[in-house]
C-alpha positions as a Markdown table, in Angstrom:
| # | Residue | x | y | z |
|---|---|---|---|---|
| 1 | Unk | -60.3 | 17.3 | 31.3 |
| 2 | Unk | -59.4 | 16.0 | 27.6 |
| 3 | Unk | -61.5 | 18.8 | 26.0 |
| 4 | Unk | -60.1 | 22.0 | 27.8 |
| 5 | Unk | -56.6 | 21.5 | 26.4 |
| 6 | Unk | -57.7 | 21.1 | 22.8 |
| 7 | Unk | -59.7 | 24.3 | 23.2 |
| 8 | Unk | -56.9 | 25.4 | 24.4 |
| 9 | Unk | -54.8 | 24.9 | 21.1 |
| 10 | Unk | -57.7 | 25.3 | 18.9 |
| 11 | Unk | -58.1 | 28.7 | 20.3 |
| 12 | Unk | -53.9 | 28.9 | 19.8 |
| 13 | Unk | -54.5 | 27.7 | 16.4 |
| 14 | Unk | -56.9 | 30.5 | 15.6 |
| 15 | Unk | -54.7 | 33.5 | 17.0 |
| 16 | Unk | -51.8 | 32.2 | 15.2 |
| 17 | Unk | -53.8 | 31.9 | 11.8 |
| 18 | Unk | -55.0 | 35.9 | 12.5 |
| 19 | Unk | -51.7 | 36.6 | 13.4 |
| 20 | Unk | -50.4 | 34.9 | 9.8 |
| 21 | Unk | -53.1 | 36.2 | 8.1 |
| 22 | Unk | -52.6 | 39.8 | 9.3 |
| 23 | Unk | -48.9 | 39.4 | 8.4 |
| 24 | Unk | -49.3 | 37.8 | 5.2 |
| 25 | Unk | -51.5 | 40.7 | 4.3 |
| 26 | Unk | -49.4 | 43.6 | 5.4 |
| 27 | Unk | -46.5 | 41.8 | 3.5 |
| 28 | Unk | -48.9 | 41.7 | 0.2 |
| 29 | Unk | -49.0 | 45.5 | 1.0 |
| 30 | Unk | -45.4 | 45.8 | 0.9 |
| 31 | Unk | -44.8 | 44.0 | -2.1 |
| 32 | Unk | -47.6 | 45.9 | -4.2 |
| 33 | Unk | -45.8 | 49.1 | -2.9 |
| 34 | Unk | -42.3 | 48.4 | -3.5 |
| 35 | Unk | -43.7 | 47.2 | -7.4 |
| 36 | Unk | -45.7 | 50.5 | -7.5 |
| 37 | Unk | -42.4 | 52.3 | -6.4 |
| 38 | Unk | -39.9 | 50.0 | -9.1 |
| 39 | Unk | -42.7 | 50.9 | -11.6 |
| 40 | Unk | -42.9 | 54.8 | -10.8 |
| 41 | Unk | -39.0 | 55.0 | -10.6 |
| 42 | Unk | -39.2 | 53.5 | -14.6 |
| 43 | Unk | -41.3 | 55.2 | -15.8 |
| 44 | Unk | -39.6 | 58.5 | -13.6 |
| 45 | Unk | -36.4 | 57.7 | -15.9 |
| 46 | Unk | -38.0 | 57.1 | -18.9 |
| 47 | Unk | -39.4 | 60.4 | -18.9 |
| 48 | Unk | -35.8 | 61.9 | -17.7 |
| 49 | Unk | -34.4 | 60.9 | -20.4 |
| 50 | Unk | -37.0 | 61.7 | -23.1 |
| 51 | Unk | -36.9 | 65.4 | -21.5 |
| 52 | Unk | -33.1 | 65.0 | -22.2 |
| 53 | Unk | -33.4 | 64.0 | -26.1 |
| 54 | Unk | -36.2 | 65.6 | -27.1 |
| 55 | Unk | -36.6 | 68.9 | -25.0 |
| 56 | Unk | -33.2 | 70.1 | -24.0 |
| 57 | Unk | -30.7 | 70.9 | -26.7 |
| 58 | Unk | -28.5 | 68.2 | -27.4 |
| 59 | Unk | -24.9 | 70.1 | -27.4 |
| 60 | Unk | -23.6 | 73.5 | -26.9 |
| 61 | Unk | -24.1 | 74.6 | -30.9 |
| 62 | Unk | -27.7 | 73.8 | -30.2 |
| 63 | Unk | -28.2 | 75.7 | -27.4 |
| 64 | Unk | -26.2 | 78.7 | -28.5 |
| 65 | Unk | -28.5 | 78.4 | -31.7 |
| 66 | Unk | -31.8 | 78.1 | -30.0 |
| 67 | Unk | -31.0 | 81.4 | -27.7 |
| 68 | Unk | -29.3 | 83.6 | -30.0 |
| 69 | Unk | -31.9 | 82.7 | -33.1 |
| 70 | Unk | -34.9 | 83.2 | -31.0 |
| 71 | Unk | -34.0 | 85.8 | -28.7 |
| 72 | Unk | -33.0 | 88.2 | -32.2 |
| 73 | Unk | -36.1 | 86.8 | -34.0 |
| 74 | Unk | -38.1 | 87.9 | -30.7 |
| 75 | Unk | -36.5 | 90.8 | -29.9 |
| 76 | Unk | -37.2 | 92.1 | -33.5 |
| 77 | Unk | -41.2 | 90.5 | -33.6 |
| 78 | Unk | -41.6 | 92.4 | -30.4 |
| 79 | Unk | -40.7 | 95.9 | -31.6 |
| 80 | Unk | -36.8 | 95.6 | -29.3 |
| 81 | Unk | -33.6 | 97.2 | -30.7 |
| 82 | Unk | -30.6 | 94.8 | -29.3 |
| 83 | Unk | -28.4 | 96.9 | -27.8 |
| 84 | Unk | -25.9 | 94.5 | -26.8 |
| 85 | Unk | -25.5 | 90.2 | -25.7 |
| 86 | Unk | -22.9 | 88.2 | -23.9 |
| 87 | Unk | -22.8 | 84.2 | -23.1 |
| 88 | Unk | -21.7 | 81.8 | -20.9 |
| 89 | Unk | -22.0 | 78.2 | -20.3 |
| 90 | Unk | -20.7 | 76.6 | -17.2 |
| 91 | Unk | -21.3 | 73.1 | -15.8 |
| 92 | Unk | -24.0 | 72.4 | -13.3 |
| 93 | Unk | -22.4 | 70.8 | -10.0 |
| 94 | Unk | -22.5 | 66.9 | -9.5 |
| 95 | Unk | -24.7 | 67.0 | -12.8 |
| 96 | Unk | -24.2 | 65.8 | -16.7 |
| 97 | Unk | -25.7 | 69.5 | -17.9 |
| 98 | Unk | -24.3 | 72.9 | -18.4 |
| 99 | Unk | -25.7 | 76.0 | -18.1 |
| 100 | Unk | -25.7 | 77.6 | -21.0 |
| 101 | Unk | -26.9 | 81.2 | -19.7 |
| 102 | Unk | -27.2 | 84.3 | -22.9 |
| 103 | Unk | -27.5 | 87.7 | -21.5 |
| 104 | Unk | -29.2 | 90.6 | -23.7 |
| 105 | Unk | -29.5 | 94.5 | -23.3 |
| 106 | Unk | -32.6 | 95.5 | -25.1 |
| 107 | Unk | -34.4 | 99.0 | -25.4 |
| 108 | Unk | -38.3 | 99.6 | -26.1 |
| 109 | Unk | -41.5 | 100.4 | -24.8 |
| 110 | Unk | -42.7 | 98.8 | -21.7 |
| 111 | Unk | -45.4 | 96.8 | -23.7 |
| 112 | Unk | -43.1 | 95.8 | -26.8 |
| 113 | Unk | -41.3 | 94.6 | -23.3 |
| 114 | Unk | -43.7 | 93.1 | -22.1 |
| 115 | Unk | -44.8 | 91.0 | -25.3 |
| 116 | Unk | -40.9 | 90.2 | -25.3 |
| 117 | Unk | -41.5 | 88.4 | -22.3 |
| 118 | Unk | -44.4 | 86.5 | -22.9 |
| 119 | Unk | -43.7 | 85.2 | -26.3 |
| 120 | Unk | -40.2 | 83.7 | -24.7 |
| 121 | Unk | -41.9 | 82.3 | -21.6 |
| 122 | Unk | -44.9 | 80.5 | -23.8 |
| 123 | Unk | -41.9 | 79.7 | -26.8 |
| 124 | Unk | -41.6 | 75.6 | -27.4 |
| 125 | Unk | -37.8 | 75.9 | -26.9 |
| 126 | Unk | -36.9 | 74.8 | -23.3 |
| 127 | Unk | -35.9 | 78.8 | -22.2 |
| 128 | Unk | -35.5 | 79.6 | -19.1 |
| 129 | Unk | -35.8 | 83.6 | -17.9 |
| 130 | Unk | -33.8 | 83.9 | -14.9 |
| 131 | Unk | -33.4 | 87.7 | -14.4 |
| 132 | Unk | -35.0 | 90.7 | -15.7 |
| 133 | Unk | -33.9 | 94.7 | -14.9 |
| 134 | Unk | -35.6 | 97.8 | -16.0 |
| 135 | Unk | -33.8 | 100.8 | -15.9 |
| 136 | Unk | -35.1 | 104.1 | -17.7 |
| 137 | Unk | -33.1 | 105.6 | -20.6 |
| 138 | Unk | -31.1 | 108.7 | -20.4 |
| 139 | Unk | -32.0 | 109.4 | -23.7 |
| 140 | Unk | -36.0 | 109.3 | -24.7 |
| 141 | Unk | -36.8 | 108.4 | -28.1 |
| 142 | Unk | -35.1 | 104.8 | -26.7 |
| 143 | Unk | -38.0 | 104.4 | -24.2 |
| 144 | Unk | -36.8 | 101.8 | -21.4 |
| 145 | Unk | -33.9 | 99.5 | -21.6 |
| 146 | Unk | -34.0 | 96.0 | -19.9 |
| 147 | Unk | -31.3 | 93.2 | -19.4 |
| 148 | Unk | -32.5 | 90.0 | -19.8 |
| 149 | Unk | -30.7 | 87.0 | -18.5 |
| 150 | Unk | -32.3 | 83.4 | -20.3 |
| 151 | Unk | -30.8 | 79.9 | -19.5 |
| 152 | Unk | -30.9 | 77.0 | -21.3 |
| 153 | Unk | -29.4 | 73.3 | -20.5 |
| 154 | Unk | -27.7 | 70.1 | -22.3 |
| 155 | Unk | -25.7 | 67.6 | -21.6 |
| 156 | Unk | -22.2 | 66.6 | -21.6 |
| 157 | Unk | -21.8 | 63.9 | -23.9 |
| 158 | Unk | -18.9 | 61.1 | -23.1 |
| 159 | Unk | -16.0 | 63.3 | -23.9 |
| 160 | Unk | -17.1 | 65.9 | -22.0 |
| 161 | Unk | -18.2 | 68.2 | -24.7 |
């Protein structure tokens, strides 16, 4: 009669340790997942903001220097008369960069075209190529003209500059 009710709790004992052990684990798991998730977050940032300084150009000069100097130095490597360019920069919604989007007429042969291309998507400078139209020239010795739209991005500084 005395030994069944300490059995009774022993056994009691023994589901509650599982019970806290179980817990006490899964809680462990949490923890090392929420420090995994602090930790990826930091070092998430810390590359944010070394894309920001040391990829991106840092103003609008910048950006207007690294498009308009490379796109005539490319256009020129690759065999392209420029016929004709036109900017813009306008800030990205509910963001701290602009836009800063250069558009370029050029006229060539397809492959001095195409070599155009590839030099400015494999280029270190962070260039984006958003939009690219062919159209065949009226007039022959010109070969094929193609308007080019590149992007690049920096960001506003305090002032808004």
């Amino acid at each position: 009669i005395v030994v069944y009710p300490l059995s009774k709790k022993v056994a009691g004992g023994e589901q509650d340790f599982t019970a806290a052990t179980s817990t006490l684990n899964a809680a462990r798991r949490d923890y090392q997942g929420a420090q995994a998730t602090v930790k990826g977050k930091s070092q998430a940032d810390q590359e944010l903001q070394k894309f920001y300084s040391d990829v991106l150009p840092p103003d609008m000069s910048a950006a207007r220097r690294i498009t308009f100097l490379r796109i005539q130095q490319l256009a020129q490597q690759s065999g392209l008369c420029v016929e004709r360019t036109a900017s813009d920069a306008r800030p990205e919604r509910v963001s701290q960069l602009v836009k800063f989007t250069y558009r370029v007429a050029l006229s060539g042969e397809y492959r001095n075209i195409r070599r155009f291309i590839h030099e400015l998507e494999t280029a270190p400078e962070f260039l984006v190529l958003e939009k690219v139209e062919l159209t065949q020239s009226e007039v022959e010795s010109r070969g094929i003209n193609v308007n080019v739209e590149i992007a690049t991005y920096y960001r506003t500084t305090a002032n808004g500059n």
